[in-house]
PDB file of N, CA, C and O in Angstrom, chain B, residues numbered from 101:
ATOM      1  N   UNK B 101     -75.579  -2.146  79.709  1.00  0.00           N
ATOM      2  CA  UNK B 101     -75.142  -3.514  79.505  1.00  0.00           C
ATOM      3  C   UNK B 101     -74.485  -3.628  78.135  1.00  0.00           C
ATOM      4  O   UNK B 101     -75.011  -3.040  77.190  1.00  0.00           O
ATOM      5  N   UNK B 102     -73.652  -4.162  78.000  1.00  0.00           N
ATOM      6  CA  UNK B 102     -72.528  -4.492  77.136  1.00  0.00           C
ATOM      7  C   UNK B 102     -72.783  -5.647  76.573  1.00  0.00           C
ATOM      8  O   UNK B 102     -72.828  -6.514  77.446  1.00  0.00           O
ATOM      9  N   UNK B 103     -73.070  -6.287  74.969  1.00  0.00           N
ATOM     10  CA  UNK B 103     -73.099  -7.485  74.275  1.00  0.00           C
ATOM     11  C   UNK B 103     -72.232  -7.704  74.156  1.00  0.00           C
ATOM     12  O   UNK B 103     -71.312  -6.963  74.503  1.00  0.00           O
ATOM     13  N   UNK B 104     -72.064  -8.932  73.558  1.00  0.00           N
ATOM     14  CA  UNK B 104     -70.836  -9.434  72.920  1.00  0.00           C
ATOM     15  C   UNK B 104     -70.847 -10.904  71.443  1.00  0.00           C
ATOM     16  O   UNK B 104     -71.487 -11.956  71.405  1.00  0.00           O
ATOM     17  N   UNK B 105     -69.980 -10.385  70.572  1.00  0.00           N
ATOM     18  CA  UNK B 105     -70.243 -11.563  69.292  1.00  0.00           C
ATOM     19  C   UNK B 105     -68.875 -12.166  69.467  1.00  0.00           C
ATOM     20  O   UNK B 105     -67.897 -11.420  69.461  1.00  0.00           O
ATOM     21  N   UNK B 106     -68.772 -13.152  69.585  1.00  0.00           N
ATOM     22  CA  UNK B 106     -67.935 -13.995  69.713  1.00  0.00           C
ATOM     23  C   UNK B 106     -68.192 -15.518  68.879  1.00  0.00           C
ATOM     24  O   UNK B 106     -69.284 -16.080  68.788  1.00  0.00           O
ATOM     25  N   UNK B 107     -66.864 -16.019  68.298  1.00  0.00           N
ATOM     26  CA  UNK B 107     -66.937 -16.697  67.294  1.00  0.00           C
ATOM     27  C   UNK B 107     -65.549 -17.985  67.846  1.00  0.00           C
ATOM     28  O   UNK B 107     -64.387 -17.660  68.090  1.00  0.00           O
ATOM     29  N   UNK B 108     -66.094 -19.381  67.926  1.00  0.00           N
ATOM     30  CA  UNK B 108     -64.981 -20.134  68.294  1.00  0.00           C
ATOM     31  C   UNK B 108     -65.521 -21.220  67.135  1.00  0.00           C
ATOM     32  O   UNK B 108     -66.614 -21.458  66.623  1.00  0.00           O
ATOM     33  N   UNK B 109     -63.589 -21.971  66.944  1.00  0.00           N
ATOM     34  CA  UNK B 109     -62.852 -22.769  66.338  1.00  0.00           C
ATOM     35  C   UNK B 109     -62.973 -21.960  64.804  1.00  0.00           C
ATOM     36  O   UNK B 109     -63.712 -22.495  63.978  1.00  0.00           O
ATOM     37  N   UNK B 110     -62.356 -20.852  64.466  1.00  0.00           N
ATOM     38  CA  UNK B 110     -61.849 -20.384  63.365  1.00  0.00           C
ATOM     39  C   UNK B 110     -61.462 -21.536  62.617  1.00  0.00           C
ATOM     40  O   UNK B 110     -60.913 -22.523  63.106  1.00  0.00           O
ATOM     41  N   UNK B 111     -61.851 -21.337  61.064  1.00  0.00           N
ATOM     42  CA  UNK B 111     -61.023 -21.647  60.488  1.00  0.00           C
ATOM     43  C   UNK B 111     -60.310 -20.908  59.323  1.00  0.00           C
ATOM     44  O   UNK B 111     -60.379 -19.697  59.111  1.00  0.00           O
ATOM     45  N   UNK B 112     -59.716 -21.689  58.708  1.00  0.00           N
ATOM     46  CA  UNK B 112     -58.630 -20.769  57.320  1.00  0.00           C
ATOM     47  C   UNK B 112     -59.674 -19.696  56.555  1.00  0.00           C
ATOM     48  O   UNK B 112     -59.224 -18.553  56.471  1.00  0.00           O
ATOM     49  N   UNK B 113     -60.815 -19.887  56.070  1.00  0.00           N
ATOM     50  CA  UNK B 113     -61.482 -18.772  55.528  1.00  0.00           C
ATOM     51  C   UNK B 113     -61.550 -17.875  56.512  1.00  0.00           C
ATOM     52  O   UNK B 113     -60.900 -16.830  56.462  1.00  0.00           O
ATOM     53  N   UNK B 114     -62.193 -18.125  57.324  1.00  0.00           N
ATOM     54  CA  UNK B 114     -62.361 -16.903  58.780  1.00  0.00           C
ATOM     55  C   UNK B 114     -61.213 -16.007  59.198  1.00  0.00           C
ATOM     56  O   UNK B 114     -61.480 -14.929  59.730  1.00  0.00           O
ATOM     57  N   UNK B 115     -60.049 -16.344  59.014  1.00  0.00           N
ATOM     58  CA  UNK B 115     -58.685 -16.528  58.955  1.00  0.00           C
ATOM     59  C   UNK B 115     -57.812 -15.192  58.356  1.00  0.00           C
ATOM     60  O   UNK B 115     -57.191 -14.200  58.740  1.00  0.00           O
ATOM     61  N   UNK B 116     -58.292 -16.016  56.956  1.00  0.00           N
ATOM     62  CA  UNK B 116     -58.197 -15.549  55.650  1.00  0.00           C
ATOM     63  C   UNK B 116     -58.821 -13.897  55.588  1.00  0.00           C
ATOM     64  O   UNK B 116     -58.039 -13.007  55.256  1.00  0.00           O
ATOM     65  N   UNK B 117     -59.839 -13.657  55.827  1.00  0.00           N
ATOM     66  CA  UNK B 117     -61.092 -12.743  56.042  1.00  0.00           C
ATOM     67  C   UNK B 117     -60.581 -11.676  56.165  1.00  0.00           C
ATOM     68  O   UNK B 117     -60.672 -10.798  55.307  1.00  0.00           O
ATOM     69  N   UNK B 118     -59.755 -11.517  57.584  1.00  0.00           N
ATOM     70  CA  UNK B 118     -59.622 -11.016  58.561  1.00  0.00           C
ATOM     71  C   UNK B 118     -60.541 -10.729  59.494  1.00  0.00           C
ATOM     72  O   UNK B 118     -60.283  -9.782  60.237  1.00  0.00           O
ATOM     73  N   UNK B 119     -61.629 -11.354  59.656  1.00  0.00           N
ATOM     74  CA  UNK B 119     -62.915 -11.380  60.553  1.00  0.00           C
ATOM     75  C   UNK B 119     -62.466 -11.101  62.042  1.00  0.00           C
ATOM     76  O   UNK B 119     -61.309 -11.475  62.234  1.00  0.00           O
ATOM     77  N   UNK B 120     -63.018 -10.596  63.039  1.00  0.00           N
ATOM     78  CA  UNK B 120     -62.594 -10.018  64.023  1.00  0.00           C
ATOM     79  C   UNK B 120     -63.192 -11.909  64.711  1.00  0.00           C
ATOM     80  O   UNK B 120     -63.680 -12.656  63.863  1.00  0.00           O
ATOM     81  N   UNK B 121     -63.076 -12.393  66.085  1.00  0.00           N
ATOM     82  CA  UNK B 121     -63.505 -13.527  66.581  1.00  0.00           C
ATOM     83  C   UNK B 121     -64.191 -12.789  68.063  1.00  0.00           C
ATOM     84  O   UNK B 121     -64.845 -13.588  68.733  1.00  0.00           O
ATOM     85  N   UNK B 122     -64.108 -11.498  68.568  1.00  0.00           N
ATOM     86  CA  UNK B 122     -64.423 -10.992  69.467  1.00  0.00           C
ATOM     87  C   UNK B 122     -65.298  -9.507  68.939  1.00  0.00           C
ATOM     88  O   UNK B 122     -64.688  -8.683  68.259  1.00  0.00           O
ATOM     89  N   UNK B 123     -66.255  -9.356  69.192  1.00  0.00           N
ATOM     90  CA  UNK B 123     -66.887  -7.664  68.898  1.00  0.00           C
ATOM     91  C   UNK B 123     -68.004  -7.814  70.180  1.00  0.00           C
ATOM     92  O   UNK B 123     -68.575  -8.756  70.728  1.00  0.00           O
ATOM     93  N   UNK B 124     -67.975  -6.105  70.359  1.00  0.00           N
ATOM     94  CA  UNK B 124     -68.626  -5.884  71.983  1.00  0.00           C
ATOM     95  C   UNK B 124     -69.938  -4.488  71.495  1.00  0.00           C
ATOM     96  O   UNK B 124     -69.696  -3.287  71.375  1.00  0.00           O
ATOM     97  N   UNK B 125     -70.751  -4.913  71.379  1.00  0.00           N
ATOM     98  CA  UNK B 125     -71.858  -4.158  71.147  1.00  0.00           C
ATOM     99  C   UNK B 125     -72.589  -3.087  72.591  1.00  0.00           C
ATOM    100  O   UNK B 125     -72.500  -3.381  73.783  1.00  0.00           O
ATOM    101  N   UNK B 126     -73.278  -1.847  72.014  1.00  0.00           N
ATOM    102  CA  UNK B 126     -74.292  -1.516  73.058  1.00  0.00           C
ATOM    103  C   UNK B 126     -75.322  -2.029  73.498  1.00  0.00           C
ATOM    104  O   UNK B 126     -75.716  -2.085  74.663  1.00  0.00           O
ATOM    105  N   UNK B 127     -75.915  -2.531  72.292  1.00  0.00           N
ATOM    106  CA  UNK B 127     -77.436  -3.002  72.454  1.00  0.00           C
ATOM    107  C   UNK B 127     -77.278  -4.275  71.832  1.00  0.00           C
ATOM    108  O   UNK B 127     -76.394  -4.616  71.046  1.00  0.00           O
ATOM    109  N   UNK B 128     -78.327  -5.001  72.316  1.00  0.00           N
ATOM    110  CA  UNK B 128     -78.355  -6.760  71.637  1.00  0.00           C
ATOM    111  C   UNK B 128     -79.254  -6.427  70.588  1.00  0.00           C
ATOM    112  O   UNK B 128     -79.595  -7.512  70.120  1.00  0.00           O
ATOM    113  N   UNK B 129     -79.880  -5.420  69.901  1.00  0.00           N
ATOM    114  CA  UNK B 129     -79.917  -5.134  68.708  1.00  0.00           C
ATOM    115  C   UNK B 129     -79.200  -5.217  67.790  1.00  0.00           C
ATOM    116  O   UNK B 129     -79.489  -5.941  66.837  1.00  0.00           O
ATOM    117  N   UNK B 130     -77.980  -4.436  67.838  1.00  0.00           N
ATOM    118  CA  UNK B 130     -76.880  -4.742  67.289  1.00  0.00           C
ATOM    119  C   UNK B 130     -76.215  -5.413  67.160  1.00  0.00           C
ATOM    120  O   UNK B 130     -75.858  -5.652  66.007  1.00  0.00           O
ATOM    121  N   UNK B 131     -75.501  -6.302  68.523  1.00  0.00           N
ATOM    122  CA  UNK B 131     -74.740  -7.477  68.196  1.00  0.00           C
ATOM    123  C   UNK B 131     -75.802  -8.752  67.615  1.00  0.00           C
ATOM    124  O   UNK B 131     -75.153  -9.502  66.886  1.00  0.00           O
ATOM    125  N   UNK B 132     -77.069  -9.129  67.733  1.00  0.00           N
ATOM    126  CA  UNK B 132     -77.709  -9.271  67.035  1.00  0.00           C
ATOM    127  C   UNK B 132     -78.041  -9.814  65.230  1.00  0.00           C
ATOM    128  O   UNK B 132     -78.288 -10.827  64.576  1.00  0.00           O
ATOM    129  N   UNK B 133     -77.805  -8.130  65.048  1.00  0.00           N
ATOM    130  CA  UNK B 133     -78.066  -7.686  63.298  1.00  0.00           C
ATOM    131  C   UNK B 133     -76.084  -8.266  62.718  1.00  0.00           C
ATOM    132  O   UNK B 133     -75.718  -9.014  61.811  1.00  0.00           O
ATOM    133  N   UNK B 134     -75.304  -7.490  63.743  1.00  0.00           N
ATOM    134  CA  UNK B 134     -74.058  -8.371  63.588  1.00  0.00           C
ATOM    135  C   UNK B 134     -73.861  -9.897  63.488  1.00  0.00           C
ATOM    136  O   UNK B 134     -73.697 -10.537  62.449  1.00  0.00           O
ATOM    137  N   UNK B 135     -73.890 -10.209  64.326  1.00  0.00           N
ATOM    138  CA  UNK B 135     -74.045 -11.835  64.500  1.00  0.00           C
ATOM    139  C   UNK B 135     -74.667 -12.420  62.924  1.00  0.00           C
ATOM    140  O   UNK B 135     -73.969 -12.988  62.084  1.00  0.00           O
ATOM    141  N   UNK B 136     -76.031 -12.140  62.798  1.00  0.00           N
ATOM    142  CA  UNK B 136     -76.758 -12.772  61.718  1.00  0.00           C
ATOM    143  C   UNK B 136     -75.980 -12.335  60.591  1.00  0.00           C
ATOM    144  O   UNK B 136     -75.496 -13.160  59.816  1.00  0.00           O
ATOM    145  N   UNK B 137     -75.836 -11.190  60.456  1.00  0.00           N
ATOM    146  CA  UNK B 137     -74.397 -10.624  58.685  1.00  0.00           C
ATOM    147  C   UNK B 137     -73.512 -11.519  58.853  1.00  0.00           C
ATOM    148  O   UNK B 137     -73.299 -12.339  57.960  1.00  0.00           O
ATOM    149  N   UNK B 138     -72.874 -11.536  59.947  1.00  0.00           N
ATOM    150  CA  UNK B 138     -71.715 -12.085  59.451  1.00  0.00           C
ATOM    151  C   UNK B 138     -71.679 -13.678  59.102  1.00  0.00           C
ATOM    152  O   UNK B 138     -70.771 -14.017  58.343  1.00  0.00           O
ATOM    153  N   UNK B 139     -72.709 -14.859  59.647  1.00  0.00           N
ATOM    154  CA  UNK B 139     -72.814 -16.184  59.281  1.00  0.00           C
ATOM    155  C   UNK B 139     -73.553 -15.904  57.820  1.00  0.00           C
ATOM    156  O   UNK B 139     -73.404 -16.721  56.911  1.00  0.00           O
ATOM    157  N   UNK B 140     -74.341 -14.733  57.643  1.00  0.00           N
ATOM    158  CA  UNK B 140     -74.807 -14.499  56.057  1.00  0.00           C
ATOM    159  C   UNK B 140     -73.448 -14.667  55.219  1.00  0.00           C
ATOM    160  O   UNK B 140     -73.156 -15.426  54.295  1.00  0.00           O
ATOM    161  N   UNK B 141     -72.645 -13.548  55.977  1.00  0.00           N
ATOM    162  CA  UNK B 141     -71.215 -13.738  55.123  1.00  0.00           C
ATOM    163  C   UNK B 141     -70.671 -14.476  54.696  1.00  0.00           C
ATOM    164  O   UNK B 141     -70.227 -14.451  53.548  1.00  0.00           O
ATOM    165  N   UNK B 142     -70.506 -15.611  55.731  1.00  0.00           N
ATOM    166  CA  UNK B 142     -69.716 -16.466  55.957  1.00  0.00           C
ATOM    167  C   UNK B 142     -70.304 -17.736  54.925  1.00  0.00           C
ATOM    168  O   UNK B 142     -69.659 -18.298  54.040  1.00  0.00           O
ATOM    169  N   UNK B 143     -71.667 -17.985  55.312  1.00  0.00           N
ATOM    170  CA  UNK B 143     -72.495 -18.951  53.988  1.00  0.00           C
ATOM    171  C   UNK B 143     -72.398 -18.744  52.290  1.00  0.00           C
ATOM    172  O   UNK B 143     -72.397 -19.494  51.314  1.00  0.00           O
ATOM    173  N   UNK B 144     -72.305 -17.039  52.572  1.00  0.00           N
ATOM    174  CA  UNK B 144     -72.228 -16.919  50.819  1.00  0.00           C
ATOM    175  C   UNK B 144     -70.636 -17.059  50.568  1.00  0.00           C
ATOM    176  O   UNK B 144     -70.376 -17.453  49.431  1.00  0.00           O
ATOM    177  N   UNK B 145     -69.457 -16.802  51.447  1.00  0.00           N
ATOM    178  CA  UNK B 145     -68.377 -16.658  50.198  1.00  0.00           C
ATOM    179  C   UNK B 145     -67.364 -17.697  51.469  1.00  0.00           C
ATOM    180  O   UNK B 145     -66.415 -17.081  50.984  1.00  0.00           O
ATOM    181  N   UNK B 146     -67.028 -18.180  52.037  1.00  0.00           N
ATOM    182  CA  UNK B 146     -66.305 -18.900  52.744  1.00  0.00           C
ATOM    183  C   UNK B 146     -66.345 -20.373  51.638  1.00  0.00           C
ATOM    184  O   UNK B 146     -67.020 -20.419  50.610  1.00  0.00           O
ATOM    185  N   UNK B 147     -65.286 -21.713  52.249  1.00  0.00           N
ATOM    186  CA  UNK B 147     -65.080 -22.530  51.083  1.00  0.00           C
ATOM    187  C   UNK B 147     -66.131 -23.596  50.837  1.00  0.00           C
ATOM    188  O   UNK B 147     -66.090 -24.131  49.729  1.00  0.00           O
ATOM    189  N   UNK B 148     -67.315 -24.099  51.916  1.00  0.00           N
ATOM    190  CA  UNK B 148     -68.473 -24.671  52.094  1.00  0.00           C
ATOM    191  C   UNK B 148     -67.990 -25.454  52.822  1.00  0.00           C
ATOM    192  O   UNK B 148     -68.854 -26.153  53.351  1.00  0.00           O
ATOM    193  N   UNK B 149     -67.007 -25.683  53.114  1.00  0.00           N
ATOM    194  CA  UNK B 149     -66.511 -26.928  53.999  1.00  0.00           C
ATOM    195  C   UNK B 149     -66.870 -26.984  55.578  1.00  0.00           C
ATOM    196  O   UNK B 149     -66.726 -27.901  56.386  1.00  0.00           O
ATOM    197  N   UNK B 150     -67.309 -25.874  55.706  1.00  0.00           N
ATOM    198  CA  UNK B 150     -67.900 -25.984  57.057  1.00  0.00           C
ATOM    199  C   UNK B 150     -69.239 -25.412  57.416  1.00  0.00           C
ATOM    200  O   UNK B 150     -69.662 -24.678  56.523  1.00  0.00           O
ATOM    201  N   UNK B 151     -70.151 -25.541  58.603  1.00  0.00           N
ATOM    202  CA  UNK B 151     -71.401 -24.658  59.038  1.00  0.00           C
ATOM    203  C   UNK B 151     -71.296 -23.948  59.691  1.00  0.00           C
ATOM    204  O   UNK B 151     -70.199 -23.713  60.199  1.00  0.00           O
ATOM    205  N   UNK B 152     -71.926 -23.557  59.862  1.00  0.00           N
ATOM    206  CA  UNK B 152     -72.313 -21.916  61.175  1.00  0.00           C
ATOM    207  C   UNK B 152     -73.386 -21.963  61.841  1.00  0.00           C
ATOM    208  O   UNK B 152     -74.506 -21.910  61.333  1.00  0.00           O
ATOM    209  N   UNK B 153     -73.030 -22.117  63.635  1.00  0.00           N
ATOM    210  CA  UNK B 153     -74.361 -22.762  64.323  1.00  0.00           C
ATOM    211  C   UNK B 153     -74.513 -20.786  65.139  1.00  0.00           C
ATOM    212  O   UNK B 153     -73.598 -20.295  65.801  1.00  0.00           O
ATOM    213  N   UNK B 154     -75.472 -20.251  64.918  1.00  0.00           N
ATOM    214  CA  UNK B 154     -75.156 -19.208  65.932  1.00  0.00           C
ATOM    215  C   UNK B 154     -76.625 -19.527  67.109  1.00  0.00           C
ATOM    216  O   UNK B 154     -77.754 -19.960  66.876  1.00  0.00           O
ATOM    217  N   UNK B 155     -76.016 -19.120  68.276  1.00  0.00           N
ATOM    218  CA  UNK B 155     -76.451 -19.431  69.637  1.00  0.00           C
ATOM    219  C   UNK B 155     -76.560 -17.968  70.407  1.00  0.00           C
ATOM    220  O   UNK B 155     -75.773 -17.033  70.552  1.00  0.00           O
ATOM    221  N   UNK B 156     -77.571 -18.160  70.720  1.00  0.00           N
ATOM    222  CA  UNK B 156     -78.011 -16.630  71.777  1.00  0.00           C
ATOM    223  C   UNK B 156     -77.728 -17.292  73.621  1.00  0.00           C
ATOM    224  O   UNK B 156     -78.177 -18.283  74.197  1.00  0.00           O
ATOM    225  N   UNK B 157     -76.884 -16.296  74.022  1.00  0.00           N
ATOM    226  CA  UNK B 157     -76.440 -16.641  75.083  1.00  0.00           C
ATOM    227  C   UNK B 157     -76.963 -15.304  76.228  1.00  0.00           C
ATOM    228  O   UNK B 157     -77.534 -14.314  75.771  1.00  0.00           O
ATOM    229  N   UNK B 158     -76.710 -15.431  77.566  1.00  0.00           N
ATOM    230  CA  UNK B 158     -77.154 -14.758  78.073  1.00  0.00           C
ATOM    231  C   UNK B 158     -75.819 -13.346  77.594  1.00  0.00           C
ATOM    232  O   UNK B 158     -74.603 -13.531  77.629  1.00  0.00           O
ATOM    233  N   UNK B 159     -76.494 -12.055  77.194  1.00  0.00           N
ATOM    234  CA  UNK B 159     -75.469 -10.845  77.063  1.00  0.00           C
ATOM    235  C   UNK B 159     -74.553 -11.370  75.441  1.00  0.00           C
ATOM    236  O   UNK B 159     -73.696 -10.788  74.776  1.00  0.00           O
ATOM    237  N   UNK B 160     -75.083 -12.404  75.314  1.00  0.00           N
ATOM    238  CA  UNK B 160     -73.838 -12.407  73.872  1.00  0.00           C
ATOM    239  C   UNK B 160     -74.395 -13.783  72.678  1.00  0.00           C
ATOM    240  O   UNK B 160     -75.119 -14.739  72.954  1.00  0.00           O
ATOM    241  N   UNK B 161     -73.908 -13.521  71.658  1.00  0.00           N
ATOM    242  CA  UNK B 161     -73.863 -14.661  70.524  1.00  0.00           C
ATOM    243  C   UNK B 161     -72.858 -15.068  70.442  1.00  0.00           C
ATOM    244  O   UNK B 161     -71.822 -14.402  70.449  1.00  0.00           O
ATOM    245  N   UNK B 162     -72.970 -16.514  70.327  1.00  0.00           N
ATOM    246  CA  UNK B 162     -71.692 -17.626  69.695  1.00  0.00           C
ATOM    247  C   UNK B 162     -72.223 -17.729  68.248  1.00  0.00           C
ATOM    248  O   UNK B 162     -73.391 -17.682  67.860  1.00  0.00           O
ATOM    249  N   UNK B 163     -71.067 -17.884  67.534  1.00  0.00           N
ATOM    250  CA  UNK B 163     -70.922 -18.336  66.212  1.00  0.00           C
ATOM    251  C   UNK B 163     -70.069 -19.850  66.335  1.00  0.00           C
ATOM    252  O   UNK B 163     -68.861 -19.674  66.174  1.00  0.00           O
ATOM    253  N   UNK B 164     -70.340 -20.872  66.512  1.00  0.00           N
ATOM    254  CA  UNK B 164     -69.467 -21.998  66.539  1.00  0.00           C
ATOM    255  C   UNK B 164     -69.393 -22.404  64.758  1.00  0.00           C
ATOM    256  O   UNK B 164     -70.384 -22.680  64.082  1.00  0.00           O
ATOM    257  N   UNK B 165     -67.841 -22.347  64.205  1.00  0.00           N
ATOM    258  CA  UNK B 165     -67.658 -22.779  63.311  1.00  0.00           C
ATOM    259  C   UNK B 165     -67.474 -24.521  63.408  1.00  0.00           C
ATOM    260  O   UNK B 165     -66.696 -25.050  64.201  1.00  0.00           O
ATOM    261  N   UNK B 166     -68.284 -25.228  62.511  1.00  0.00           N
ATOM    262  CA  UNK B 166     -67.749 -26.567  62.590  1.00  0.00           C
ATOM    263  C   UNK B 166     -68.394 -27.439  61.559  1.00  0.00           C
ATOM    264  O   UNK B 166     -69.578 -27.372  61.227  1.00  0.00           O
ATOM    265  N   UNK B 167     -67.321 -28.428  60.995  1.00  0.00           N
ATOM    266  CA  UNK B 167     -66.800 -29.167  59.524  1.00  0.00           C
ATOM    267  C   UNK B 167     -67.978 -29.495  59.052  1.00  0.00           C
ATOM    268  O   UNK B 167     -68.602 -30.352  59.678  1.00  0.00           O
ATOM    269  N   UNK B 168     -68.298 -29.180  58.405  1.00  0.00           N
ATOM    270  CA  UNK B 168     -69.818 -29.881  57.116  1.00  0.00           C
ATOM    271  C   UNK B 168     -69.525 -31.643  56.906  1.00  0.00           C
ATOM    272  O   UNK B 168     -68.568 -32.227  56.397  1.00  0.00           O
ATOM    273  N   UNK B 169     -70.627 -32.096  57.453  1.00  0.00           N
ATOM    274  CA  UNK B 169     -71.050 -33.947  57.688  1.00  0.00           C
ATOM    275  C   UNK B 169     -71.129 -34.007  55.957  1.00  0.00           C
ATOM    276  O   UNK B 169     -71.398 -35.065  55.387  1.00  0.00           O
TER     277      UNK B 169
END
């Protein structure tokens, strides 16, 4: 079985990055330990203007980027 990290509504930092918005893992170990780095990433150096909701889905993680209230 095949994971998957997937990341919707990019914005300009994400952009900027060159952050991939699609990655396909072996194990949900991995996409996982992926998933969680990269919203780590994204919290420490992106512009604060937005959050990072990540969601465990069946076979995959969402990263939904969206605007800080």
């Amino acid at each position: 079985m095949r994971y998957r990290v997937e990341v919707k509504n990019s914005c300009r930092c994400f952009i900027r990055k060159g952050m991939s918005e699609n990655e396909i893992f072996d194990s949900e170990a991995e996409a996982k330990e992926y998933a969680e780095n990269m919203v780590e990433e994204m919290h420490k150096t992106f512009c604060k203007k937005h959050d990072f909701n990540l969601t465990k889905l069946p076979f995959s993680y969402l990263i939904t980027i969206v605007p800080r209230i």
